[in-house]
Short mmCIF file of the C-alpha atoms (twelve columns), coordinates in Angstrom:
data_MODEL
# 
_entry.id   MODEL 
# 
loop_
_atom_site.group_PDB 
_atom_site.id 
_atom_site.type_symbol 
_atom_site.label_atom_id 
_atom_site.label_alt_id 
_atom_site.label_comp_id 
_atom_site.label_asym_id 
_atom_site.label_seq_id 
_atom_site.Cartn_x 
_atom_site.Cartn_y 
_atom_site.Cartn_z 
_atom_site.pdbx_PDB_model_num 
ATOM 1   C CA . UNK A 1   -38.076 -75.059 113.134 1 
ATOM 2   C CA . UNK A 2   -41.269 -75.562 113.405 1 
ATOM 3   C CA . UNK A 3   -43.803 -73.845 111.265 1 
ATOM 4   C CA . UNK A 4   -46.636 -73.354 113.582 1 
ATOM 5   C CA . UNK A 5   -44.498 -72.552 116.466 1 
ATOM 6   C CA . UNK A 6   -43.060 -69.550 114.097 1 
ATOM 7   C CA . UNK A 7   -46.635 -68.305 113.602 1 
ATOM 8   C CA . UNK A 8   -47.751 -68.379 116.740 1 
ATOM 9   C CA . UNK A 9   -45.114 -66.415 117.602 1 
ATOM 10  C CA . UNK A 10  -45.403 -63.665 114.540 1 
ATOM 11  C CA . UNK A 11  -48.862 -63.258 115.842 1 
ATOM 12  C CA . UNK A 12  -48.507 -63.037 119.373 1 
ATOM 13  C CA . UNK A 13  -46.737 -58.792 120.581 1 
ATOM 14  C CA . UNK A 14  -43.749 -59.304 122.392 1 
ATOM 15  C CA . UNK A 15  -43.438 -56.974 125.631 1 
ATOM 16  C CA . UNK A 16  -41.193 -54.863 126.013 1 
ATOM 17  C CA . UNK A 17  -39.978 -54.599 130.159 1 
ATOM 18  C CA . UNK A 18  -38.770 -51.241 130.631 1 
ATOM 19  C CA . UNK A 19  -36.308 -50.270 133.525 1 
ATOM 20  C CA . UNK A 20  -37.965 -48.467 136.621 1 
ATOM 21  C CA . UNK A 21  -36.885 -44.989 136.798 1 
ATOM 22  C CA . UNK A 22  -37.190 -44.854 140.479 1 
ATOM 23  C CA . UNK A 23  -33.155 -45.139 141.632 1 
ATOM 24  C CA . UNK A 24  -32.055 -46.932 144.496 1 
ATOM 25  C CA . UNK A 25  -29.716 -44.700 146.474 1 
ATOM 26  C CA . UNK A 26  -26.034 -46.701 146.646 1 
ATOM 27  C CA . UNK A 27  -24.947 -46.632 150.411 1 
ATOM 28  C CA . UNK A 28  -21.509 -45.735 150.899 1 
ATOM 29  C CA . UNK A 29  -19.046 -47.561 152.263 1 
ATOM 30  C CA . UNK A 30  -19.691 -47.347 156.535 1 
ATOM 31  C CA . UNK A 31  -23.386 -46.331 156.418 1 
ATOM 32  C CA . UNK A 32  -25.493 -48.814 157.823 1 
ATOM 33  C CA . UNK A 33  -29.302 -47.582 156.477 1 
ATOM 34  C CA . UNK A 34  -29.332 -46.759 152.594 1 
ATOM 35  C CA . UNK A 35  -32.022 -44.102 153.538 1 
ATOM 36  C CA . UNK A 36  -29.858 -42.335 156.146 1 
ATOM 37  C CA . UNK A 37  -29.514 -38.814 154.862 1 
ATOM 38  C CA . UNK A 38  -26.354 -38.236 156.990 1 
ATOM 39  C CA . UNK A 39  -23.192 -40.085 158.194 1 
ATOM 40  C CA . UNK A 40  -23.033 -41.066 161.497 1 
ATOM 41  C CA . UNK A 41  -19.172 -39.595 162.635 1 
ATOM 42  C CA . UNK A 42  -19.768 -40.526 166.249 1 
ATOM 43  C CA . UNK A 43  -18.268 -43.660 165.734 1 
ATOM 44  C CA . UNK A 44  -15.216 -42.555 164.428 1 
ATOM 45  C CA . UNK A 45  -14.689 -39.884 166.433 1 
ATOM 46  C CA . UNK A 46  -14.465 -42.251 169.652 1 
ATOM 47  C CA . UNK A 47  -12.432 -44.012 167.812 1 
ATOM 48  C CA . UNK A 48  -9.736  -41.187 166.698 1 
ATOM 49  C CA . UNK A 49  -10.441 -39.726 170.366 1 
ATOM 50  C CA . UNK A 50  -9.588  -43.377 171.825 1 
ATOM 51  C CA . UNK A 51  -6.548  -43.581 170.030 1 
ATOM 52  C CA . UNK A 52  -5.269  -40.651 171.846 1 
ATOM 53  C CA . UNK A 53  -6.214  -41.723 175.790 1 
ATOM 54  C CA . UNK A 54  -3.733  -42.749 177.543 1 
ATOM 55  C CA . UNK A 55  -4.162  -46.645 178.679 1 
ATOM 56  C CA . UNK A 56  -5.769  -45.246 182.381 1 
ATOM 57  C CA . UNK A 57  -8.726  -44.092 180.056 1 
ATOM 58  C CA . UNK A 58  -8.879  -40.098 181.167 1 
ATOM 59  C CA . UNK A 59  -8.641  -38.870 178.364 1 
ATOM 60  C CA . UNK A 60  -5.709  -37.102 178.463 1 
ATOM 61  C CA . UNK A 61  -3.082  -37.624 175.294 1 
ATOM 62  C CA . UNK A 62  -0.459  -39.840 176.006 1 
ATOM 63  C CA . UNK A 63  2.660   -38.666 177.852 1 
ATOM 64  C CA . UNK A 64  5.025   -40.987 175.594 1 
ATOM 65  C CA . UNK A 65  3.765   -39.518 172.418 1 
ATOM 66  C CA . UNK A 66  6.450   -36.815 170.811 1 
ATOM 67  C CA . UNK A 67  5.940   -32.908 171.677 1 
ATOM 68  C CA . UNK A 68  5.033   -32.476 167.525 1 
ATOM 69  C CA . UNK A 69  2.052   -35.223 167.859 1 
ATOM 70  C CA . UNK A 70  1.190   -33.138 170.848 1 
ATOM 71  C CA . UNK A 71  1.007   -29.891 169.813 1 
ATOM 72  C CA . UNK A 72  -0.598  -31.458 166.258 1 
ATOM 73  C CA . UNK A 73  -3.686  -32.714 168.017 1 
ATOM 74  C CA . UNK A 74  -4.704  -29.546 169.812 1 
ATOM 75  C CA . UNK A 75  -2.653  -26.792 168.519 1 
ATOM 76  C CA . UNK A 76  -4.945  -23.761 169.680 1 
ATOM 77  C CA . UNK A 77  -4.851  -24.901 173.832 1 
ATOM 78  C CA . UNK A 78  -1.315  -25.737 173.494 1 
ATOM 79  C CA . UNK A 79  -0.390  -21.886 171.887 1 
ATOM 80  C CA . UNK A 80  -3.186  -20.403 174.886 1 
ATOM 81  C CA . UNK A 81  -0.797  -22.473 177.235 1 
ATOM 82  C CA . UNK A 82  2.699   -21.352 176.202 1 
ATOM 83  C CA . UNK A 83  1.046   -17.498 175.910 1 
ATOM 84  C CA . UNK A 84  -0.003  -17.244 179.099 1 
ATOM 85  C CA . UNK A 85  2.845   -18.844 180.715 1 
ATOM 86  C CA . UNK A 86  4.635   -16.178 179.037 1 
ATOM 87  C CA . UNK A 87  2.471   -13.480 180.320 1 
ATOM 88  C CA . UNK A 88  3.052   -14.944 183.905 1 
ATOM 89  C CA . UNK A 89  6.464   -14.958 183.764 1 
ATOM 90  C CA . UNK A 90  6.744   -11.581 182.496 1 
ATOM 91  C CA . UNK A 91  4.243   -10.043 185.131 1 
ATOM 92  C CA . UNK A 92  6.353   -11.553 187.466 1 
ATOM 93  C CA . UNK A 93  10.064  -10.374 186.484 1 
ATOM 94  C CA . UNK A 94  8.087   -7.067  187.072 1 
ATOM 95  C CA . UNK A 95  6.932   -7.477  190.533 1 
ATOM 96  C CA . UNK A 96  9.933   -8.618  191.939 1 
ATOM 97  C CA . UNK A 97  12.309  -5.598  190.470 1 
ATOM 98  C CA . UNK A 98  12.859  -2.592  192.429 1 
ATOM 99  C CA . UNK A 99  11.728  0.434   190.529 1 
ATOM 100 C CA . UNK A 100 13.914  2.643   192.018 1 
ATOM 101 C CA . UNK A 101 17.111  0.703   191.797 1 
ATOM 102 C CA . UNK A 102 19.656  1.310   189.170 1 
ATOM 103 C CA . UNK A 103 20.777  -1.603  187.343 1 
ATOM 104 C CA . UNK A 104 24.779  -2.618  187.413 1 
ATOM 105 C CA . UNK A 105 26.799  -4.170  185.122 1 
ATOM 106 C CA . UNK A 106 30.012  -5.498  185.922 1 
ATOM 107 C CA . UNK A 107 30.296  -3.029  189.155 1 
ATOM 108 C CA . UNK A 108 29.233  -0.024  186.339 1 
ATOM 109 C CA . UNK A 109 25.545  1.715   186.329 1 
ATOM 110 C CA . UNK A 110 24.423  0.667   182.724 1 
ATOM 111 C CA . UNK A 111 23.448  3.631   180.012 1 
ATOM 112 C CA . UNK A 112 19.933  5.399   180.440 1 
ATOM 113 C CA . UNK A 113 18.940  3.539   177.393 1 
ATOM 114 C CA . UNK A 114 19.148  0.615   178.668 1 
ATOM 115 C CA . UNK A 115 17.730  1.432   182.125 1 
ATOM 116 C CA . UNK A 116 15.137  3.638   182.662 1 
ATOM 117 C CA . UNK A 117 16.040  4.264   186.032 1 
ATOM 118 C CA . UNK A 118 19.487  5.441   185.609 1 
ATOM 119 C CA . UNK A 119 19.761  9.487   186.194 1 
ATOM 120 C CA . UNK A 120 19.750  11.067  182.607 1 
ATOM 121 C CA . UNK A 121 20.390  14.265  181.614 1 
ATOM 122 C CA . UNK A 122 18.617  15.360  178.482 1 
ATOM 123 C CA . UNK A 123 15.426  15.454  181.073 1 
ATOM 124 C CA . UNK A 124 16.567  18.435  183.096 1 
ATOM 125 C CA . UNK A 125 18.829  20.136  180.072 1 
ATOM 126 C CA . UNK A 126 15.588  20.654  178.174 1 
ATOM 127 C CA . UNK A 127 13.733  21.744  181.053 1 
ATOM 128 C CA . UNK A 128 16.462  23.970  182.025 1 
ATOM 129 C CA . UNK A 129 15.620  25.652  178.551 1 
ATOM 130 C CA . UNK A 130 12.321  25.290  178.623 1 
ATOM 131 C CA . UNK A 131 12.704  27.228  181.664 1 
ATOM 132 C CA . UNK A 132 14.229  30.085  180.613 1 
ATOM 133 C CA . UNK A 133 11.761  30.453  177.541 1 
ATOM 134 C CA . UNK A 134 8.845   30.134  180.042 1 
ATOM 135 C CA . UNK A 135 9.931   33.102  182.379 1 
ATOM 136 C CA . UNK A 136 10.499  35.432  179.165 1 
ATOM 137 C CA . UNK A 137 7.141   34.223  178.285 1 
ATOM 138 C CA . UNK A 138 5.846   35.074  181.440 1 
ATOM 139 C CA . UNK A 139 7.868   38.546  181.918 1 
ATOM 140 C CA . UNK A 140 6.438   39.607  178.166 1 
ATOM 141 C CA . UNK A 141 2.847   39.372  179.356 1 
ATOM 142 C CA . UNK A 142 3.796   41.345  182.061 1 
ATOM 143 C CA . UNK A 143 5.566   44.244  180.058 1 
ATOM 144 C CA . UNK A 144 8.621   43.485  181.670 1 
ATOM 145 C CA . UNK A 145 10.521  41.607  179.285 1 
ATOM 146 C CA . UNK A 146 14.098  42.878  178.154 1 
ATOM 147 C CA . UNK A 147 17.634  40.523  177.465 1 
ATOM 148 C CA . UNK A 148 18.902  41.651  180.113 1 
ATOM 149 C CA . UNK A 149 16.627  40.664  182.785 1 
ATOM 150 C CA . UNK A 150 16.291  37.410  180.656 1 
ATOM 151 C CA . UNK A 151 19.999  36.348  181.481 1 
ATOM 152 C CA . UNK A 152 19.582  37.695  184.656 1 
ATOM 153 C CA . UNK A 153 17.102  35.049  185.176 1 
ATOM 154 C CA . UNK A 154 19.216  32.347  183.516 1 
ATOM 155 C CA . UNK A 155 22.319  33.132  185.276 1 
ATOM 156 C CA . UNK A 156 20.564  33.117  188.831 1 
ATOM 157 C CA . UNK A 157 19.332  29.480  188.065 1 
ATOM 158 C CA . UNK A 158 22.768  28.304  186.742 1 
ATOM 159 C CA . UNK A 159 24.079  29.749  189.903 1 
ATOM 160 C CA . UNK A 160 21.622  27.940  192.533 1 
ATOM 161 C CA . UNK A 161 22.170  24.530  190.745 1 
ATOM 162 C CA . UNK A 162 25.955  25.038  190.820 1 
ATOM 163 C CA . UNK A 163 25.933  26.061  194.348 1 
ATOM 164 C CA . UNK A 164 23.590  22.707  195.366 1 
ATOM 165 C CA . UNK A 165 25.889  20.671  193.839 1 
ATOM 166 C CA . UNK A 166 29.336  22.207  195.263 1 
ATOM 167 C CA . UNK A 167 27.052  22.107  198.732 1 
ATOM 168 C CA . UNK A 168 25.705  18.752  198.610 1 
ATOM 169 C CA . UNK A 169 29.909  17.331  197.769 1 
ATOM 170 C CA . UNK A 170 30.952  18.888  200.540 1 
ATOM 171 C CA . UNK A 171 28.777  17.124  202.903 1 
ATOM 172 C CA . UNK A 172 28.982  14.313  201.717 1 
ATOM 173 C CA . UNK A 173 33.072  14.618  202.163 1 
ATOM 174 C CA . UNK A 174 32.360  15.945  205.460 1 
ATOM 175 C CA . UNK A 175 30.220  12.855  206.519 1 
ATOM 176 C CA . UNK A 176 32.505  10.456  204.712 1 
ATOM 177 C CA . UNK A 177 30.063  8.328   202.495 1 
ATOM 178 C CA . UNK A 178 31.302  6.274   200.249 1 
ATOM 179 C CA . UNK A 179 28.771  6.530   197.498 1 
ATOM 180 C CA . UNK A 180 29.061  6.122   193.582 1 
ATOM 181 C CA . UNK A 181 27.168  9.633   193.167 1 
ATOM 182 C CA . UNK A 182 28.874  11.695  190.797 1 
ATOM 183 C CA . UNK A 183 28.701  15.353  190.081 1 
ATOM 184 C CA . UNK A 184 26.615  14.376  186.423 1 
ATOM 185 C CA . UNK A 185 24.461  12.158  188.406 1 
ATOM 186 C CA . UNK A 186 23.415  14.988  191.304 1 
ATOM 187 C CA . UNK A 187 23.255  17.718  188.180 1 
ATOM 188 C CA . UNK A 188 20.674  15.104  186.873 1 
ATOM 189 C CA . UNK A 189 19.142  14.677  189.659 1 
ATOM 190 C CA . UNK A 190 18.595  18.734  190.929 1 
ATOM 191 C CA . UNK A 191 17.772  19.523  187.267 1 
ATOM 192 C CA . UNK A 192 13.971  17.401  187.706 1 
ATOM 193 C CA . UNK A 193 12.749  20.408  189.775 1 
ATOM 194 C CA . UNK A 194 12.795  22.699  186.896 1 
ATOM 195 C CA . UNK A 195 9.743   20.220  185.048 1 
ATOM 196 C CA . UNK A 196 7.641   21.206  188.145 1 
ATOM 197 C CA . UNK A 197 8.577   25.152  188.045 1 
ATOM 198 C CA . UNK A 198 7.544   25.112  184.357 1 
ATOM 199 C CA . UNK A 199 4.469   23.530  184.950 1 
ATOM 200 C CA . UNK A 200 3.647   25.908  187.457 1 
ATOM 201 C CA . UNK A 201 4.516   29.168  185.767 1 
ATOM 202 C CA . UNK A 202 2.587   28.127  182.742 1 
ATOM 203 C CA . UNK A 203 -0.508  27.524  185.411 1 
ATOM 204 C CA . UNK A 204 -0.059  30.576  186.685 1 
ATOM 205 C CA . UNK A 205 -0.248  32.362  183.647 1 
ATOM 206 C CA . UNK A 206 -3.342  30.836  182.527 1 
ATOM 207 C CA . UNK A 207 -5.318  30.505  185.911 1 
ATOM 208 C CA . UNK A 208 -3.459  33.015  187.902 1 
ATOM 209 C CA . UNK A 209 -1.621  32.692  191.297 1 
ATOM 210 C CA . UNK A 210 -4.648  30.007  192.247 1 
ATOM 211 C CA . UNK A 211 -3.580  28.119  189.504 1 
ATOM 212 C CA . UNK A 212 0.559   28.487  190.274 1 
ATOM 213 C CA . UNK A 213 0.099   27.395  194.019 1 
ATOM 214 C CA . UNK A 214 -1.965  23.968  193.115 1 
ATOM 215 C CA . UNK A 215 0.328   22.714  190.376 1 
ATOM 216 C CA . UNK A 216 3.786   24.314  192.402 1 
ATOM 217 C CA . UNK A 217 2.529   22.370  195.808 1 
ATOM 218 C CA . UNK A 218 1.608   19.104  193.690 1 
ATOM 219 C CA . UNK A 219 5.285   19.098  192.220 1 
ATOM 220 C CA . UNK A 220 7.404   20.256  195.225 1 
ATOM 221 C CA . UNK A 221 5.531   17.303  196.922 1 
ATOM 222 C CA . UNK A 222 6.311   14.987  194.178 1 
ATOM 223 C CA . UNK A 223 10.268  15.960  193.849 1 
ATOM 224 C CA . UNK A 224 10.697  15.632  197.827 1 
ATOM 225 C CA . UNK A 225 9.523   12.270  197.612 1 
ATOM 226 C CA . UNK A 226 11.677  11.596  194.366 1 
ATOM 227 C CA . UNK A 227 14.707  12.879  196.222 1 
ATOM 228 C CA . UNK A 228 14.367  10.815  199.383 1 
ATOM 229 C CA . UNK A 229 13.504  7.633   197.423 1 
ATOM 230 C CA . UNK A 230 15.997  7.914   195.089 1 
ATOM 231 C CA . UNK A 231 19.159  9.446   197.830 1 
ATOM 232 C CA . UNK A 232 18.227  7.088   200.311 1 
ATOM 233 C CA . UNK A 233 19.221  4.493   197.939 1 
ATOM 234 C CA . UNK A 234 22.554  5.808   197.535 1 
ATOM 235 C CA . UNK A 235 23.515  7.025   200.589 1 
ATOM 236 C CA . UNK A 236 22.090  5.346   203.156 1 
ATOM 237 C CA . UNK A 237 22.354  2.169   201.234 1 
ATOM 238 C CA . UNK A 238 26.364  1.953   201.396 1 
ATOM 239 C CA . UNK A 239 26.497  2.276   204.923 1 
ATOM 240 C CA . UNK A 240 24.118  -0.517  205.326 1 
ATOM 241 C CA . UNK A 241 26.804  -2.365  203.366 1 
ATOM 242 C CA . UNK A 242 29.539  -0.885  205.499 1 
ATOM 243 C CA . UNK A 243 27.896  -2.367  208.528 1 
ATOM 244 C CA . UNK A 244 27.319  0.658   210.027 1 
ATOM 245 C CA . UNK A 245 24.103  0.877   212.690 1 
ATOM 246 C CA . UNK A 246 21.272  2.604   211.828 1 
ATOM 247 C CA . UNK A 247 20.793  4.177   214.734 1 
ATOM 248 C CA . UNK A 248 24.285  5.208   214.588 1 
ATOM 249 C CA . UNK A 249 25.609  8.800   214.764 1 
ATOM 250 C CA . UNK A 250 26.807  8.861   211.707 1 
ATOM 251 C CA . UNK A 251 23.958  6.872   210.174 1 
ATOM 252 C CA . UNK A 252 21.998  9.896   211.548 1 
ATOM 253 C CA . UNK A 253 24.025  12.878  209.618 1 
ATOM 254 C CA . UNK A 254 23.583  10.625  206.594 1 
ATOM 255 C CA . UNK A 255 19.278  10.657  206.882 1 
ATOM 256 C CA . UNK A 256 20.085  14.345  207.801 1 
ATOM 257 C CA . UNK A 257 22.040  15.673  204.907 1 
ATOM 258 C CA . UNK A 258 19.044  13.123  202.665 1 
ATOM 259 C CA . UNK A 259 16.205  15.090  203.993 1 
ATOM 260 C CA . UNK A 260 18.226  18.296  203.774 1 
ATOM 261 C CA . UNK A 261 18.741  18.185  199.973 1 
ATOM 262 C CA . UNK A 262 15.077  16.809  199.318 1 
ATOM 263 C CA . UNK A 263 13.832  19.566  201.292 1 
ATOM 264 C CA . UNK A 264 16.060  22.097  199.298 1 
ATOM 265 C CA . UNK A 265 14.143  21.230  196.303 1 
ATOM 266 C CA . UNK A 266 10.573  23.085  196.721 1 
ATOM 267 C CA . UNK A 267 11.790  26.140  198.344 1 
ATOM 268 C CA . UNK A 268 14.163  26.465  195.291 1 
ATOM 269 C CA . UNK A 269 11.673  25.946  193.058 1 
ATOM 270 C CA . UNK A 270 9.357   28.666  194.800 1 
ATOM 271 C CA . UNK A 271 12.429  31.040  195.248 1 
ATOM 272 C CA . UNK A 272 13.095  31.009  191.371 1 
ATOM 273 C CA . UNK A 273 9.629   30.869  189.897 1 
ATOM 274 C CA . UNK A 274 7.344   33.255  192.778 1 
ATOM 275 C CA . UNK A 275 8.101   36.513  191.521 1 
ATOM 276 C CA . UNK A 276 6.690   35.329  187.505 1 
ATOM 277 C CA . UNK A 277 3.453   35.074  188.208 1 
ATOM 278 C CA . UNK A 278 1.235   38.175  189.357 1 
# 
């Protein structure tokens, strides 16, 4: 080499170029602008939301695309869908049943527990009870309580419901309806009145014979209307399917002997609950 050329160079500071510190930012991969400080999704949304328009353009998914792909791309509409189709059908089933129709099974009512409309008797065996209990309640507040007036009181009740029932199978052997009322169903269905006498003795021992009168007149209206919806669908309901007119004669001893027993009901439950309250 050349000796000058190496002096000239000992003598002469070399300079150093340092690196800038300032960084340029590295756009990722679909950003446009390197100094965008967020991605623009807009894009790809109309693209994913393309994909699922059916080729008319409505945007509505596709109708040859599989029920799981469906469900998939909008799972919280499609469970607010099947819900409330649910509900629908539901409220429904419940509008067009009968309330006061007992449900059959093979030509047999089915059990209480299944149907809520079927006659039951647990209903008016506890309020028979709760009956009896109620009346020695009542006779103790009036110093007139003793065991033998107690049964006295239980055995005159036993005897009016027996006496209704033996009645009402009479007439209806009399009349000749062929009905599928049987002595446990019309013990079930005289026993309801005793819920109403309770109520009103208890009444009338708390707001006296003001009290009794309200709550007695409330339930003897109640229990006639009980009795005629609920008879009428027995009885006059099997001669509608024995063809027989309604304005017939013996169409006529049928609605009779219907309002008879309903009307039966709240001067029975006076008769055996007026003389416990003073």
């Amino acid at each position: 080499m050349n000796p000058a050329g190496l002096a000239a160079a000992a003598g002469t500071p070399r300079l150093r170029k340092w690196p800038s510190k300032r960084r340029t930012p590295a756009s990722p991969p679909g950003m446009a602008d390197p100094h965008q400080l967020f991605d623009d999704t807009s894009s790809a949304q109309n693209r994913g939301y393309g994909a699922q328009r059916a080729p008319g353009g409505l945007g509505y998914p596709n109708s040859s695309a599989s029920p799981q792909a469906s469900f998939m791309a909008d799972p919280v509409s499609n469970m607010a869908m099947a819900y409330g189709s649910t509900l629908a059908a539901q409220g429904k089933e419940l509008v067009d049943k009968n309330d006061w129709e007992v449900q059959y099974q093979q030509d047999t009512p089915v059990a209480p527990r299944f149907d809520v409309n079927a006659p039951d008797l647990y209903i008016p065996a506890m309020a028979f009870i709760t009956y009896i209990l109620v009346a020695g309640l009542a006779l103790g507040t009036q110093d007139r309580f003793s065991p033998d007036l107690l049964g006295l009181q239980a055995s005159s009740a036993l005897a009016w419901l027996t006496l209704e029932v033996l009645a009402i199978l009479l007439s209806l052997y009399l009349v000749t309806v062929n009905t599928d009322l049987t002595t446990i169903d019309l013990v079930a269905f005289l026993g309801y009145k005793y819920v109403g006498m309770i109520g009103g003795v208890l009444m009338g021992l708390l707001f006296g014979k003001t009290g009794y009168y309200l709550v007695l007149g409330w339930c003897c209206v109640s229990i006639f209307v009980f009795m005629i919806r609920t008879l009428r669908l027995k009885i006059l309901a099997e001669a509608a399917a024995e063809g027989v007119p309604v304005r017939g004669a013996r169409n006529q001893l049928r609605m009779y002997l219907t309002m008879a027993v309903a009307a039966a009901q709240p001067l029975l439950m006076y008769w055996l609950t007026f003389h416990l309250v003073r």
